[in-house]
PADRENNU-719619 format. One line per 10 residues: number of its first residue (from 0); their letters; for each residue x, z, y of N, C-alpha, C. Coordinates in steps of 0.001 Angstrom, whole numbers. Example, Ala and Ser with C-alpha at 12.3 -4.5 7.8 and 13.67 -1.06 7.14 Angstrom:
% PADRENNU-719619
0 = AS = 13190,7800,-5690,12300,7800,-4500,13200,7800,-3300; 12850,7080,-2250,13670,7140,-1060,12900,7870,30 $
This chain:
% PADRENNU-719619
0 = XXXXXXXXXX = -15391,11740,22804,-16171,11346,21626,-16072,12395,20542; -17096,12598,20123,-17218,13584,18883,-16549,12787,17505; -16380,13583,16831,-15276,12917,15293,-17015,12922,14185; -18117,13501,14581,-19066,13166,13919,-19779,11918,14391; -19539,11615,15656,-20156,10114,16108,-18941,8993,15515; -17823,9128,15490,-17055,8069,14854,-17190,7957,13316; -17714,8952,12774,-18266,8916,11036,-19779,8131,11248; -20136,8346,11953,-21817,7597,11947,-21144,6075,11834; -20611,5714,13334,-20178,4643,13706,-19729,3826,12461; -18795,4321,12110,-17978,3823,10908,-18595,3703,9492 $
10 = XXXXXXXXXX = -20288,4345,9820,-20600,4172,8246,-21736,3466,8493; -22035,2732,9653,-23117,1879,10331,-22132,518,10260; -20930,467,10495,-20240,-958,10530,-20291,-1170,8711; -19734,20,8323,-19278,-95,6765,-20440,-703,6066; -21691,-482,6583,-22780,-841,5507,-23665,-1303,6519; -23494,-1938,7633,-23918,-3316,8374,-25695,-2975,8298; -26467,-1932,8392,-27506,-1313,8428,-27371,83,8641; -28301,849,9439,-28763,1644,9806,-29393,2671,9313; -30458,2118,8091,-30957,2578,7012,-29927,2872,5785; -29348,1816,5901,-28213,2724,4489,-27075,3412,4937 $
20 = XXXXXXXXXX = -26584,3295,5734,-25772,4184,6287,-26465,5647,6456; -27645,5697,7037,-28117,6838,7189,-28495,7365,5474; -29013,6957,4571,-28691,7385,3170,-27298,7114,2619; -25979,6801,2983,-24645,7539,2928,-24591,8452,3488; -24838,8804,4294,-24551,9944,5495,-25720,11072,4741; -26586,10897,4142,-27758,11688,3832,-28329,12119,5398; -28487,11612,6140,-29367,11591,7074,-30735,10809,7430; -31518,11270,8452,-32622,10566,8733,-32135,9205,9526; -32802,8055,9797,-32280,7144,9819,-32376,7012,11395; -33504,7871,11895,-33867,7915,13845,-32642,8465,14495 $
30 = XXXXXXXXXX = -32272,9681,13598,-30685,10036,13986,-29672,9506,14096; -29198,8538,12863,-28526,7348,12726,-28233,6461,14420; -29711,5834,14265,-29688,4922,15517,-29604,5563,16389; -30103,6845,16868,-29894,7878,17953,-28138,8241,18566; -27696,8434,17619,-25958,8593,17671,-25155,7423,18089; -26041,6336,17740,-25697,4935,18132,-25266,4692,19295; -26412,4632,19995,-27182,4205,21007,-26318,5299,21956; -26590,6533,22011,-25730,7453,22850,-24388,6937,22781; -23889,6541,21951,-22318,6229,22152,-22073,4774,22842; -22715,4301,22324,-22666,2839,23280,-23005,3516,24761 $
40 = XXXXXXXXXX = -23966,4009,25244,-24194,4574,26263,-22813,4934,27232; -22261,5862,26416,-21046,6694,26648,-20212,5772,26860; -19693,5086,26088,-18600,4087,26154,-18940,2669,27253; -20614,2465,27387,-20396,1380,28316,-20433,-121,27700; -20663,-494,26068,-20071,-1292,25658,-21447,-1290,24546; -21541,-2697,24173,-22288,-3005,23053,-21271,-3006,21760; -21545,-1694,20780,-20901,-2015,19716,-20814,-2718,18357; -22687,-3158,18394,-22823,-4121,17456,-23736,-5280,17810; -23285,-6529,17245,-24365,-7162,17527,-25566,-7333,16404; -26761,-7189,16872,-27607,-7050,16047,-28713,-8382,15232 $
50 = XXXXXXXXXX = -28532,-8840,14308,-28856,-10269,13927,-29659,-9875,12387; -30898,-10960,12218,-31333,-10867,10702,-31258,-9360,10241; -31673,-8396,10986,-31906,-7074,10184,-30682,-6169,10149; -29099,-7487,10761,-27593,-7036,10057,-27204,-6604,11348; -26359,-5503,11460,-25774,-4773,12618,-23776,-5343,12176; -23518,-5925,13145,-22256,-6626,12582,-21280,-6115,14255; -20068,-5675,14276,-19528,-5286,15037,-19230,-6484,15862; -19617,-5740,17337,-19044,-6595,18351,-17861,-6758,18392; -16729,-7558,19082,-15502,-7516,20013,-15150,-5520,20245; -15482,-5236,20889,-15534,-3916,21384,-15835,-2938,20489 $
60 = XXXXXXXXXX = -16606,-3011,19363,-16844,-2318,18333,-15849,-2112,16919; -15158,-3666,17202,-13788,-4060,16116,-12753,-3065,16668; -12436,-3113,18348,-11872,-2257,18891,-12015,-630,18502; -12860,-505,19215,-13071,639,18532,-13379,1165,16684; -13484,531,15952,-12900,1011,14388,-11752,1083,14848; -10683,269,14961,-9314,389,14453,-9342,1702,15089; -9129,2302,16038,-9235,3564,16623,-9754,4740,16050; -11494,4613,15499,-11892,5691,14857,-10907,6119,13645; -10622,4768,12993,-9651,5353,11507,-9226,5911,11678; -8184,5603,12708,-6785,6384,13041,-6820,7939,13054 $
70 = XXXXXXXXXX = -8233,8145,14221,-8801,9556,14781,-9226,10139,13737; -9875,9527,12892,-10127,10516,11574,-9163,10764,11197; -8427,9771,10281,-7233,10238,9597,-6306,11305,10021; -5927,11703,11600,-5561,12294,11773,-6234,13576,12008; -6883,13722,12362,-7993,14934,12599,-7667,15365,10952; -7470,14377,9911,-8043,15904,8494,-6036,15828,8130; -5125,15210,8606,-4043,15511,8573,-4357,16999,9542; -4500,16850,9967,-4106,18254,10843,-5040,19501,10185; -6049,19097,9637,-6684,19915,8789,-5833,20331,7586; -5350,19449,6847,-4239,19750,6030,-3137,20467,6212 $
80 = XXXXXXXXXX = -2376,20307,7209,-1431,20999,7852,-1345,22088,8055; -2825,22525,8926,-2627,23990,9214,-3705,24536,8104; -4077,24100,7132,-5084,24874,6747,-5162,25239,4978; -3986,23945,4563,-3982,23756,2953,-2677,24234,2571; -2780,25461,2097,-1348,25826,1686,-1024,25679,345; -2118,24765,-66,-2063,24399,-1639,-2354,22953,-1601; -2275,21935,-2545,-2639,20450,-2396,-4063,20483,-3183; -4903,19515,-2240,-6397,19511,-2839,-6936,17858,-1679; -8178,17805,-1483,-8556,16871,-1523,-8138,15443,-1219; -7884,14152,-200,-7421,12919,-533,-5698,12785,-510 $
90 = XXXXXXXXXX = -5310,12436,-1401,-3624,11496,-846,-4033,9954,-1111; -3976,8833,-25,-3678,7875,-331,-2422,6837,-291; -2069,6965,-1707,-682,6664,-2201,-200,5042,-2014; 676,4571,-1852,680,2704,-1550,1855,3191,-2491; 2067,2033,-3512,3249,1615,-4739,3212,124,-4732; 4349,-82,-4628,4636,-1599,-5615,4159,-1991,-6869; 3796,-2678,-7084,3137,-3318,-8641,4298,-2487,-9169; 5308,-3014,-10049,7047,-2784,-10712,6539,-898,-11093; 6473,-328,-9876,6510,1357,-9590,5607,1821,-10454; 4257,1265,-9720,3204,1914,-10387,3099,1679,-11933 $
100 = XXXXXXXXXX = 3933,546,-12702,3549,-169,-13860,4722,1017,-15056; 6136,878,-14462,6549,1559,-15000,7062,2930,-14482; 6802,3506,-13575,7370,4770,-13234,5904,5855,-12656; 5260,5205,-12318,3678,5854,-11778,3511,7036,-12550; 3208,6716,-14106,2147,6621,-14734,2295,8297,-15268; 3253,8656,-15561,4130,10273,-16358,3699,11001,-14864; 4517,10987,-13949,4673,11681,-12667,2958,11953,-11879; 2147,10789,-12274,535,11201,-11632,176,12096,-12923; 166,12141,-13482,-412,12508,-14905,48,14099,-15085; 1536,14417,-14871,1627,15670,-14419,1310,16634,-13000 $
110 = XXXXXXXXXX = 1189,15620,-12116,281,15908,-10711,-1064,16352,-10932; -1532,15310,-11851,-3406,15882,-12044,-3547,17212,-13044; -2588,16882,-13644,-2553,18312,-14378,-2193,19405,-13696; -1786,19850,-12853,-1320,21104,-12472,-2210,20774,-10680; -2735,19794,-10411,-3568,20156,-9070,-4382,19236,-9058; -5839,19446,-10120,-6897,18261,-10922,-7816,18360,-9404; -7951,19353,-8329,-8664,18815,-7087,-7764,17959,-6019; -6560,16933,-6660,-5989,16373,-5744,-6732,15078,-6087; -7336,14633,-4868,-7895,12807,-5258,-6657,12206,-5050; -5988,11036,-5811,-4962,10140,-5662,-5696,8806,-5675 $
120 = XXXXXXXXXX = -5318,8407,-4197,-5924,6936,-4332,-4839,5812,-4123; -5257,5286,-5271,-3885,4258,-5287,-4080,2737,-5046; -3045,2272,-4085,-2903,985,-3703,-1870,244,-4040; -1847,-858,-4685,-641,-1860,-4504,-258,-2930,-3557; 660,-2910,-3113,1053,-4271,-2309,2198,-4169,-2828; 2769,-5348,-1260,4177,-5324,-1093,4719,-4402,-434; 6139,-4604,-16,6760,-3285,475,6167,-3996,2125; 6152,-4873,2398,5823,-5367,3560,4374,-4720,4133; 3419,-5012,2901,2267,-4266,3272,2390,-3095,3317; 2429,-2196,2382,2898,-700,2547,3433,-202,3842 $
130 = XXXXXXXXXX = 4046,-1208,4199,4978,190,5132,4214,-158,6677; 3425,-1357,6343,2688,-1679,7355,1098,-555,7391; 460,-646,6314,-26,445,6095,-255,1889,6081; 1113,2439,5839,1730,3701,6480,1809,3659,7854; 2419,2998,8659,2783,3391,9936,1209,2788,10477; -336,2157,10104,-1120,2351,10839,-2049,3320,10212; -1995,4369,9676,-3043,5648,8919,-3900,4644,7917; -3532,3731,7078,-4321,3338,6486,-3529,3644,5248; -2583,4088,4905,-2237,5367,3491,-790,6327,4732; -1024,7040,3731,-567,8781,3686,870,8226,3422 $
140 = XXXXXXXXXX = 1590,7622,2338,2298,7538,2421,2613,6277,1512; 3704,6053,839,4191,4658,-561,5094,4682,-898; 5900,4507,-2165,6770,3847,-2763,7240,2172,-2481; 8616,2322,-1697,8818,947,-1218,10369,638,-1568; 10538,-626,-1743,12373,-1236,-1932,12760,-1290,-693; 13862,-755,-422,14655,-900,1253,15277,-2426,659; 14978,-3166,1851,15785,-4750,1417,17337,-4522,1323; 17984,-3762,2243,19177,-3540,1810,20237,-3288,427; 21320,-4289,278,21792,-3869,-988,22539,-2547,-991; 22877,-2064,-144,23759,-727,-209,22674,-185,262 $
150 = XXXXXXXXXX = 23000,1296,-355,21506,2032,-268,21831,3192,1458; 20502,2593,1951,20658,3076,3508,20643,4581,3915; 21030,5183,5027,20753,6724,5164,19309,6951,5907; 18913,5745,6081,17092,5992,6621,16291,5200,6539; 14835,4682,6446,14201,3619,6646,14057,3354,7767; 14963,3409,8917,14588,2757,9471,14209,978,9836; 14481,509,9078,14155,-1542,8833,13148,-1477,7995; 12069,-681,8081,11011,-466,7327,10016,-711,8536; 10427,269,9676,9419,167,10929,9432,1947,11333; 9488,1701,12507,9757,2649,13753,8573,3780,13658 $
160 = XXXXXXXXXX = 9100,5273,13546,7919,6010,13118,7917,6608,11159; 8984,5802,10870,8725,6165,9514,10076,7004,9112; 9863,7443,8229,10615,8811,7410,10345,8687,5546; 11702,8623,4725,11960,8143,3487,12581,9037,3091; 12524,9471,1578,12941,10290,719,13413,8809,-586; 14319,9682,-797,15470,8746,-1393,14560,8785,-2838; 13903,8205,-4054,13458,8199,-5508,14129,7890,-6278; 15082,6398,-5979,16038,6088,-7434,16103,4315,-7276; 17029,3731,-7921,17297,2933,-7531,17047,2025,-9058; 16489,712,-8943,16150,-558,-9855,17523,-1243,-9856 $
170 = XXXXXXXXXX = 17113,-1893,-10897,18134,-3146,-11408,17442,-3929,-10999; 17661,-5021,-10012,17124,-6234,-10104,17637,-7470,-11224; 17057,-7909,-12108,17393,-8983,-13083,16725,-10662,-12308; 17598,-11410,-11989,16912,-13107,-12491,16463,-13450,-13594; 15164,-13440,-14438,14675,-13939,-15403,14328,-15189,-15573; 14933,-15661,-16666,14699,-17135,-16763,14029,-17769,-18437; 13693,-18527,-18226,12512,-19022,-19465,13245,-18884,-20804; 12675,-18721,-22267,13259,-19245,-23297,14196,-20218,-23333; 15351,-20493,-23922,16267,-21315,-24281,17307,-21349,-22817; 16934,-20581,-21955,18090,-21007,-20849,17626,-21658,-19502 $
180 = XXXXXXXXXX = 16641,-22970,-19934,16032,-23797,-18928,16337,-23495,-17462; 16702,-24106,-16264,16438,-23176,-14787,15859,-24348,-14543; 14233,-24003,-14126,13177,-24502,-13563,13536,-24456,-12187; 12953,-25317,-11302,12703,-25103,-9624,11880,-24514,-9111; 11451,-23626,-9726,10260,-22641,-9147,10730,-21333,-9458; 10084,-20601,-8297,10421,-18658,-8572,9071,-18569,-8464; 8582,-17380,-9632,7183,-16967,-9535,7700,-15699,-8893; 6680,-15533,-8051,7516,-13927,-7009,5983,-13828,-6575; 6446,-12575,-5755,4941,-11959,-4825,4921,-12872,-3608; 3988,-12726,-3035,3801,-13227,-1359,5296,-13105,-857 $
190 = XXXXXXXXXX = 5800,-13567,196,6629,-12938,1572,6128,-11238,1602; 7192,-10463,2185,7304,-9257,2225,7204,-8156,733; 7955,-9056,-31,8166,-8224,-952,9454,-8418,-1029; 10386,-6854,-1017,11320,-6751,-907,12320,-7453,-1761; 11487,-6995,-3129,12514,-7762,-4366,12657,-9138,-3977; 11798,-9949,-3594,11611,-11757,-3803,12896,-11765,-2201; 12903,-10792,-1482,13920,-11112,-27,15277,-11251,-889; 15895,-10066,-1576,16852,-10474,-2263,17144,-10798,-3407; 16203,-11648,-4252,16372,-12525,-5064,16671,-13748,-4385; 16082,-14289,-3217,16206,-15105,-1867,17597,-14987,-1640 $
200 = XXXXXXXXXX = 18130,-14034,-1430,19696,-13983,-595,20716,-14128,-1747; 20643,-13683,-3102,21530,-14144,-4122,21022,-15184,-4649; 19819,-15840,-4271,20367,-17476,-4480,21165,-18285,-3380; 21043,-17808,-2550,21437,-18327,-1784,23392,-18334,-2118; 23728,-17140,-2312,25033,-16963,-2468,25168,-17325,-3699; 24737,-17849,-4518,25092,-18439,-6000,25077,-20166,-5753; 24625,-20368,-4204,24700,-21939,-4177,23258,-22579,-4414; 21913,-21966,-4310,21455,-22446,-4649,20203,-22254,-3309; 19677,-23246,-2524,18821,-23197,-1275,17505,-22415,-2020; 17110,-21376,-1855,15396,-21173,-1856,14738,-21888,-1489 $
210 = XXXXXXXXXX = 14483,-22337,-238,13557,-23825,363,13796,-24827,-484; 14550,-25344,-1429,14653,-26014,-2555,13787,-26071,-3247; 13212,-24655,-3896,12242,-24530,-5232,10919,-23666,-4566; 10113,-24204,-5712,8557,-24709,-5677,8728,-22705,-5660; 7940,-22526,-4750,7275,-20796,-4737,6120,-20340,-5330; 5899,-19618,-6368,4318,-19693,-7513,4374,-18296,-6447; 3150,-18163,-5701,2897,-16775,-5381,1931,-16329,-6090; 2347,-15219,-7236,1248,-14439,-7906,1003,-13042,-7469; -164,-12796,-8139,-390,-11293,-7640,-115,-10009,-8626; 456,-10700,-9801,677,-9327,-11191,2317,-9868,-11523 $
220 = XXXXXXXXXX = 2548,-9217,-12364,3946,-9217,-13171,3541,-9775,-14594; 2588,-9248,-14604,1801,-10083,-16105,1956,-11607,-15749; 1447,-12367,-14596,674,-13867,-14281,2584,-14200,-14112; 3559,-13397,-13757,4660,-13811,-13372,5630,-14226,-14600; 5409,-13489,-15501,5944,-12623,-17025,5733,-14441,-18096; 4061,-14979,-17554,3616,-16042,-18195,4192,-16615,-17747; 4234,-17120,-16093,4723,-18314,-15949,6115,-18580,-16305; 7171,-17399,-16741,8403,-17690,-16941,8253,-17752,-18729; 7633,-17204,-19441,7774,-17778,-21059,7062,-19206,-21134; 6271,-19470,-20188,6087,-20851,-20368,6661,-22055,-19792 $
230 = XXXXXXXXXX = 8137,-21605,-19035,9280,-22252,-19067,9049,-22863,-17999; 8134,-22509,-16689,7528,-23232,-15262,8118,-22509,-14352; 9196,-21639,-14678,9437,-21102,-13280,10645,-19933,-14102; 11501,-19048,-12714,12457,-17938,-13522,11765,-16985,-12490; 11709,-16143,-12596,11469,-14694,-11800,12135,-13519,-11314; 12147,-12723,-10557,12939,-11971,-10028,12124,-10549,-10323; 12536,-9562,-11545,12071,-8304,-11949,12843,-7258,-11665; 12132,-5998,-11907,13203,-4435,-12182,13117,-4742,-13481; 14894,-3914,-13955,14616,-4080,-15555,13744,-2916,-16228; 13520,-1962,-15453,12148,-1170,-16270,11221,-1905,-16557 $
240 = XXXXXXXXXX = 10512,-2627,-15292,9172,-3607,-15716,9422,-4400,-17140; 10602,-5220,-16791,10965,-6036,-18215,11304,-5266,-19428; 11956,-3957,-19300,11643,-3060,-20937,10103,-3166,-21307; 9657,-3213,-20833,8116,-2866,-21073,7464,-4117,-21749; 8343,-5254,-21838,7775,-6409,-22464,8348,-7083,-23748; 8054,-7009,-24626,8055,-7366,-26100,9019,-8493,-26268; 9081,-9502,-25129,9892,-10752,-25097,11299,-10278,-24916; 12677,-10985,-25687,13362,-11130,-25028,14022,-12171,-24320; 14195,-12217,-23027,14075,-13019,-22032,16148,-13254,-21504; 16310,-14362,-21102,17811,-14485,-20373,17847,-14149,-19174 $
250 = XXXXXXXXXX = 18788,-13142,-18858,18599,-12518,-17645,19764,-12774,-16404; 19975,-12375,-15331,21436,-12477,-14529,21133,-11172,-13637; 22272,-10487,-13571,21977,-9587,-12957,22177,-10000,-11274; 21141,-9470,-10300,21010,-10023,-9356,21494,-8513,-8161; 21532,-7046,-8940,22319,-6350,-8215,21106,-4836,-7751; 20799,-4214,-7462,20235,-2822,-7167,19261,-2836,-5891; 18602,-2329,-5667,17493,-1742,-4887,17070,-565,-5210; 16577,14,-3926,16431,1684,-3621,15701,1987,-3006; 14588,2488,-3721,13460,2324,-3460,13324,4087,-2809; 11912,4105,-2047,11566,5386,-1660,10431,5792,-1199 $
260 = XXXXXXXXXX = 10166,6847,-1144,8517,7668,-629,8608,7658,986; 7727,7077,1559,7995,6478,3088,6516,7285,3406; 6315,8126,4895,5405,8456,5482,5791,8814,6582; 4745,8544,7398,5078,8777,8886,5881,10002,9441; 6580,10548,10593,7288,11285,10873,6212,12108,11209; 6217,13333,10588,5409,14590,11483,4154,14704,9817; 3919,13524,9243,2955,14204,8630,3819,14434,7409; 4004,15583,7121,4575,16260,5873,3079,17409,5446; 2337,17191,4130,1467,18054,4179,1667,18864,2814; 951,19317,1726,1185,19830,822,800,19111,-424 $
270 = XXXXXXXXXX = 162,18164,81,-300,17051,-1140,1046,16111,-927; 1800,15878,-67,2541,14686,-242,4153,15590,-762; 4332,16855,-283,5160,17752,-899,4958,17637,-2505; 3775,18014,-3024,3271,17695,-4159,3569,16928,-5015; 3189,15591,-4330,3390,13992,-4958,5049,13927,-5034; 5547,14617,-3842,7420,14089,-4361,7973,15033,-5035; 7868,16086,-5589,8074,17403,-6827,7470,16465,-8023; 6202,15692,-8107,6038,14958,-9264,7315,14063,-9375; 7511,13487,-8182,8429,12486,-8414,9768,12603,-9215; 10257,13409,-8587,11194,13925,-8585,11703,14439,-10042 $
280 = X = 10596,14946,-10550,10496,16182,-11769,11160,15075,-12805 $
């Protein structure tokens, strides 16, 4: 398969027509369907099914995306590799909410300044997503908490394939409402966020069951920040995030996390060299 038929492909699923894909692509649109059609050919397989005007991926066509990504992504890694001895076009970066809120913001800012043709595309999750993300080419690399309280000599409990550079290590604080209150609820992220695993394990060792209390899953530190001044819940923060907030809040210290720049083994390029000299600096 050609790496220009998996860009057609992929910009015919992306925009579920033929006609607009072929004006993404700035192509004629006979070409479009032409590239199509030959590849289904090739492969043997119907890759879309075609309904109401809408070209919507088959079974076999879902198959094959997850695949094209991959093949791209790696195809312009290797373009990078052997070819960029300076950092310039995409890094896509994965951070924790906490990271990006208080530590991001100085370190990109001197990145764009000294290499303004680097695109930085930035994602938040959890460390769960991230590192799930990394190890399938869907980012370059992330900022993630190793769940471990002693700080480890590798990621490996991150997932198999991955490679970590050590950044610096958080305070984890228990935050709890005005006046003291301990509510039965933790406002935390989804599952697979590292911080909420061991805020989880020092309640546990303070005597107190997690499966006990009500779980608020939010998606900001802001929606988390509210629900604990409005006395519905205590939360589990870095104390950078919480400098950053005007309130003062009752805290317990809940003990350290060590966080780090995680990317697959083998892709080291000059944009992600880049990004950890920002870090670092």
């Amino acid at each position: 398969m050609e790496l220009s038929d998996l860009r057609i492909f992929l910009a015919v699923a992306r925009e579920q027509s033929v006609t607009r894909a072929a004006q993404a692509l700035d192509r004629v649109p006979s070409n479009v369907s032409t590239r199509v059609q030959q590849l289904e050919d090739r492969l043997g397989r119907a890759l879309f099914t075609r309904e109401n005007k809408r070209m919507q991926l088959s079974d076999a066509g879902q198959t094959l995306a997850a695949y094209a990504v991959r093949l791209l992504d790696l195809a312009q890694e290797a373009e990078q590799a052997l070819s960029a001895a300076e950092p310039g076009g995409r890094l896509r970066l994965g951070s924790m909410e906490s990271t990006a809120a208080s530590r991001l913001p100085a370190p990109l800012a001197r990145l764009h300044g000294r290499w303004p043709d680097l695109d930085i595309q930035l994602r938040t999750g959890t460390t769960r997503f991230l590192a799930d993300a990394v190890a399938s080419h869907a980012l370059d690399c992330a900022i993630v908490a190793h769940p471990a309280a002693e700080r480890p000599a590798d990621v490996g409990a991150l997932g198999a394939g991955l490679h970590g550079e050590y950044l610096f290590t958080e305070e984890l604080l228990l935050v709890m409402p005005p006046g003291g209150a301990e509510p039965r609820a933790l406002a935390t992220f989804a599952r697979g966020c590292a911080y909420r695993e061991r805020a989880e394990q020092w309640l546990r060792e303070a005597g107190t069951d997690p499966a006990r209390l009500q779980m608020l899953e939010l998606a900001s530190y802001h929606a988390i920040l509210a629900c604990v001044m409005a006395g519905s819940a205590m939360a589990v923060l870095p104390r950078s995030v919480l400098a950053l907030q005007p309130a003062s809040l009752p805290t317990r210290v809940i003990g350290p996390a060590h966080c780090f720049l995680i990317r697959r083994e083998g892709h080291d390029s000059a944009n992600y060299q880049a990004l950890l000299g920002a870090l670092r600096d």
